[in-house]
C-alpha positions in Angstrom: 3.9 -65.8 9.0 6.8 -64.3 7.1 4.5 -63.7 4.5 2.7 -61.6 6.7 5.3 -60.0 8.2 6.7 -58.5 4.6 3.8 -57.5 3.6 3.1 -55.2 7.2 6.8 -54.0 6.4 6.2 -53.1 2.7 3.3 -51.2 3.7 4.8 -49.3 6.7 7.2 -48.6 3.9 5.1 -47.6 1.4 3.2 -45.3 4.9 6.1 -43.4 5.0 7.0 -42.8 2.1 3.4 -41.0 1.5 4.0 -39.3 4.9 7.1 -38.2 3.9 6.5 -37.0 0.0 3.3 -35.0 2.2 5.3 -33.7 4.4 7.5 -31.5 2.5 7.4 -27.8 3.4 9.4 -25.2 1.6 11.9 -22.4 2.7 13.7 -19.8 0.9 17.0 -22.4 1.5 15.3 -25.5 0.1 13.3 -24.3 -2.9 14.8 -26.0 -6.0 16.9 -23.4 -8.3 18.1 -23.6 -11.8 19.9 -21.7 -14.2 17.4 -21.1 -16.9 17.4 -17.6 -17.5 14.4 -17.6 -19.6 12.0 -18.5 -16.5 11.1 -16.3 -13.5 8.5 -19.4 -12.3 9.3 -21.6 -9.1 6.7 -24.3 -9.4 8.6 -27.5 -7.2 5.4 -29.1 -6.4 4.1 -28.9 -10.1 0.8 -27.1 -9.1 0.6 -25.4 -12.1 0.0 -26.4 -15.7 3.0 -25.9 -18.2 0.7 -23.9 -20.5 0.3 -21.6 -17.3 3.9 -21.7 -16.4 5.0 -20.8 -20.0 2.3 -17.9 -19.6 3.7 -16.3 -16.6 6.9 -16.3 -18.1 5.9 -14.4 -21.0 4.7 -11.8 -19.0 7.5 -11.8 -16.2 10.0 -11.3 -18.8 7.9 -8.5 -20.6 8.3 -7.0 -17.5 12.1 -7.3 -16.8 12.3 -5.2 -19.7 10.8 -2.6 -17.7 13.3 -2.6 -15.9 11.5 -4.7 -13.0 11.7 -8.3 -11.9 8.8 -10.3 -10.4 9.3 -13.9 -9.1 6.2 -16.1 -9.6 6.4 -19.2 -6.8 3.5 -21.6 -6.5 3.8 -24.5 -3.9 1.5 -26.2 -1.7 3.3 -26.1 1.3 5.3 -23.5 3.1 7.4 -24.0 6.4 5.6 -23.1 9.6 3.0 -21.5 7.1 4.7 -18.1 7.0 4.0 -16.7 3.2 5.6 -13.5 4.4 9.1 -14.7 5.2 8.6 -16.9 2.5 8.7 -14.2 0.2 11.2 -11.9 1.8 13.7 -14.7 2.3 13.7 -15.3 -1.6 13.7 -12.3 -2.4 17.2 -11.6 -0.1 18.2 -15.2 -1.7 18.3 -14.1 -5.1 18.3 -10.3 -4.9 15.1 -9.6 -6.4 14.8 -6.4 -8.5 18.9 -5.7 -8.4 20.5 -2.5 -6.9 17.4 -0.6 -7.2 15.3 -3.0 -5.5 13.0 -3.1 -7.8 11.5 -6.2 -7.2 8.2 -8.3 -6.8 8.0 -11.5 -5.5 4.1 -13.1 -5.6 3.8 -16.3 -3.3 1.0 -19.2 -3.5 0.7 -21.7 -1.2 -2.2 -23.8 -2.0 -2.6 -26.2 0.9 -1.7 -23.8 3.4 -4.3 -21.7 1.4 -2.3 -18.4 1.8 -0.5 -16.1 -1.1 1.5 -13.4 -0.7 3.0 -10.1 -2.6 6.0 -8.6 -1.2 7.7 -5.5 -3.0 11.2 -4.2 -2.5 11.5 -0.7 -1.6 12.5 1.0 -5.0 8.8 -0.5 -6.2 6.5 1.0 -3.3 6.2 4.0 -5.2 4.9 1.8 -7.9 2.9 -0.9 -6.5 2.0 0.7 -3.1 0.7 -1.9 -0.2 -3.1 -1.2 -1.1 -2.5 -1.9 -4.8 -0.9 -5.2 -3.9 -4.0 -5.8 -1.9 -6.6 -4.9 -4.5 -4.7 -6.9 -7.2 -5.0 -10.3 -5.1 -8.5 -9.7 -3.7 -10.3 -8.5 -7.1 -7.8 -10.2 -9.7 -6.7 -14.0 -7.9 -9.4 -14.3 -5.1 -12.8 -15.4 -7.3 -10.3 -18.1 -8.9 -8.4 -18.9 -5.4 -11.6 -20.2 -4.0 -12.6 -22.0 -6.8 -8.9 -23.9 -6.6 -8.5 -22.5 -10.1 -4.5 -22.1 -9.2 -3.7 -21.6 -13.2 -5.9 -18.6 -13.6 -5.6 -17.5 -10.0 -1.6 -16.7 -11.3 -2.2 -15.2 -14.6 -5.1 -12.8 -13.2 -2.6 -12.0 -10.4 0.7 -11.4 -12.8 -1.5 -10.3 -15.8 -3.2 -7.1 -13.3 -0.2 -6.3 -12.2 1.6 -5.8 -15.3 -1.5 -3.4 -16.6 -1.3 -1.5 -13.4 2.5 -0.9 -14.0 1.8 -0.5 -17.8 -0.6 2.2 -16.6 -3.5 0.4 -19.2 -6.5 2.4 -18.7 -9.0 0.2 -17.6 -6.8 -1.9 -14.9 -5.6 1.4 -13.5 -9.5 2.4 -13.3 -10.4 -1.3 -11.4 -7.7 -0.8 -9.1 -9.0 2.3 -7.9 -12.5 1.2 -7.4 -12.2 2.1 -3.8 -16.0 0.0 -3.1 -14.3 -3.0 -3.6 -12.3 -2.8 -0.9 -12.3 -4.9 2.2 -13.1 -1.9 3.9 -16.5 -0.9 1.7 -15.4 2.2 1.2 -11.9 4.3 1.8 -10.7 3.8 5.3 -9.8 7.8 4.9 -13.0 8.5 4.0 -14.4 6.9 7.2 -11.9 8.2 9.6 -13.2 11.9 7.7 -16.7 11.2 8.1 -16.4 9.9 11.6 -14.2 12.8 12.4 -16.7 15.2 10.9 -19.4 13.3 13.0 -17.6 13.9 16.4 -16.5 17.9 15.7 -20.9 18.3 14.9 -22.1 16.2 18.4 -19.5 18.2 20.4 -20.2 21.5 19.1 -24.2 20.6 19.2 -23.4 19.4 22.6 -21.4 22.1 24.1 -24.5 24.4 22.3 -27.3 23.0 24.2 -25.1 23.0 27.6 -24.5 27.2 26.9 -28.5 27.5 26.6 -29.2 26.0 30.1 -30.3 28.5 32.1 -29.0 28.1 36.0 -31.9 29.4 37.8 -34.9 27.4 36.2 -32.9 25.0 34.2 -34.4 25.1 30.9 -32.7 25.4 28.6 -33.8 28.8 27.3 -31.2 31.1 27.6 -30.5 33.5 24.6 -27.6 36.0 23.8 -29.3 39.8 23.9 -25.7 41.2 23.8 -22.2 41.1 23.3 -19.3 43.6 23.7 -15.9 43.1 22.5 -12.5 44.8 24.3 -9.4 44.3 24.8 -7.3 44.9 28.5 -3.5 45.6 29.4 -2.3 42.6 28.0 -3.8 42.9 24.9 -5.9 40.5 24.8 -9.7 39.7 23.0 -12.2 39.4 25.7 -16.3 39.5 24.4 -18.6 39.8 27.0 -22.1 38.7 26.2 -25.4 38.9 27.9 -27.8 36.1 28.4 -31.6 36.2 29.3 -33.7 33.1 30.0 -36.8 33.3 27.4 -38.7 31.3 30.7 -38.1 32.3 34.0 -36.4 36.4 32.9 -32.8 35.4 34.4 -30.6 37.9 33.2 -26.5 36.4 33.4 -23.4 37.8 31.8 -21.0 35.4 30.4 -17.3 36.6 29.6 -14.7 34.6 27.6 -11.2 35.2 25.9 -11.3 34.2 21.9 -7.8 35.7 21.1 -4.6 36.2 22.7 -2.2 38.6 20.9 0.7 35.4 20.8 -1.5 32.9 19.4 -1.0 34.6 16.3 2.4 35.3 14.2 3.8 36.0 10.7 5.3 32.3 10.2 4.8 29.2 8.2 2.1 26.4 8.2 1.8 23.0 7.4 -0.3 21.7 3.8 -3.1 19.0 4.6 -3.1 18.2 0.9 -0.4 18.8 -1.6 0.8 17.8 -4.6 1.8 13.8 -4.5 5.1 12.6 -6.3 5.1 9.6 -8.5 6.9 7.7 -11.6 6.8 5.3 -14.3 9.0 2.0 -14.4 11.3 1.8 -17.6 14.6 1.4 -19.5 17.6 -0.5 -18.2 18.6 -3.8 -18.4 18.9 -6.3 -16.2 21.8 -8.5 -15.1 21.3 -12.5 -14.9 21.9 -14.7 -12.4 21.3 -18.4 -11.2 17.2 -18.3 -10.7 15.5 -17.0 -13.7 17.7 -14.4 -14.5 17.9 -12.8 -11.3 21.7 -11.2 -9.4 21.2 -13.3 -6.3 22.3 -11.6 -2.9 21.0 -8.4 -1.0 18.7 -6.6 0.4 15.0 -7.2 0.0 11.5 -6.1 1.1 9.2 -3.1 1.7 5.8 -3.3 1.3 3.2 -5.9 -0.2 -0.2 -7.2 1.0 -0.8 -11.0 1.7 -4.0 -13.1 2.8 -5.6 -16.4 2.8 -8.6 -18.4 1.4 
């Protein structure tokens, strides 16, 4: 009986223990730090191979060079399964990307099946929102579903250190606008579809002007049109309408100009020349997580999904 009774202890033991080591969730508080300034990769739950760790950091700390610093963190948990604040609250934590806020900080969460890129604001003009999104669904998706977490990270850091490079051919992939989630441009649909409704009004408001009110066929075609102007100066045309069926003869009358609707000031430009930059020179002070300042403000853009 006692025999029995040690070994049904032993194994609630050993129950939670396994409940427990499964249960673990990170937060920007509890994620383990160090002081190893060569290292800009968080990897607690060991997820990731040490050749792809040692990768990562090759390329994180040819970046910080640059002038810009990028936090790597692969776990398999994350508390209440929120990669967002995840990534914003490290990035506050440890100050990513210094005064200048230049600072990336690319999440994977492999159980929770999410990942996450958050930029601070000095590197939106860099790696704007639909960048960040290209780079994780063309360079980390095809490996993400395939649980290829090693390759997944390098495709992910490795794009977006040729996009901020300006390398020819990433910069050319990442503005392949048909691999969007969209299929094509969403500007280019709200354009068409805008294009699309000016055409059905106009066509409609055209076939409603050639309805002719005494037969109701719509048959009714301009014969002549006069143009004056009356006290107040304003542009009236007067146009005459017979019905090609029925002979109606009606005279339509309409005001196309009035002498305020037009003046000697400014506009607005629809399209313009756009400002940009290039990330560069500088260097970087260290801290305690990879070589980061720690403190501050943090967050502006990203994109962030799951699989």
């Amino acid at each position: 009986m006692k025999s029995a009774t040690r070994h049904f202890l032993l194994f609630l033991l050993l129950l939670l223990t396994f409940a427990t080591a499964q249960a673990t969730a990170w937060n920007a508080q509890n994620l383990p730090t160090f002081d190893d300034t060569r290292t800009h990769v968080c990897n607690p739950d060991g997820v990731l191979s040490q050749a792809c760790v040692d990768s990562l950091d090759s390329m994180l700390l040819a970046m910080e060079r640059h002038d810009v610093e990028v936090l790597a963190v692969c776990v398999k948990n994350i508390e209440n399964d929120d990669p967002y604040e995840f990534a914003i609250g490290l990035g506050r934590r440890y100050g990513v990307g210094g005064s200048k806020n230049q600072g990336v900080v690319l999440v994977l969460a492999t159980e929770d099946r999410s990942y996450q890129i958050v930029t601070g604001d000095g590197m939106e003009k860099f790696l704007p929102d639909i960048i960040c999104s290209r780079i994780e669904n063309q360079a980390m998706l095809p490996y993400l579903r395939n649980s290829d977490w090693d390759n997944a990270m390098i495709a992910g850091v490795g794009t977006m250190k040729g996009y901020l490079e300006n390398q020819p051919e990433v910069v050319e992939q990442l503005r392949d606008y048909s691999t969007d989630d969209y299929g094509i441009g969403f500007g280019a649909t709200l354009f068409f579809l805008g294009i699309l409704i000016i055409l059905g009004t106009a066509l409609a408001a055209s076939y409603k002007e050639k309805k002719c009110p005494k037969c109701g066929k719509h048959k009714l075609k301009v014969v002549s049109r006069n143009r004056f102007y009356d006290s107040n100066k304003d542009c009236h045309i007067r146009r005459t309408l017979v019905c090609q069926n029925c002979q109606h003869e009606l005279t339509r009358e309409s005001i196309i100009r009035h002498h305020n609707d037009y003046n000697d000031g400014g506009g607005f430009v629809i399209f313009g020349p756009s400002t940009g930059g290039s990330f560069g020179g500088g260097g970087i002070s260290h801290g305690p997580f990879g070589g980061f300042g720690g403190g501050g403000t943090f967050g502006g853009g990203g994109a962030g999904g799951r699989f």
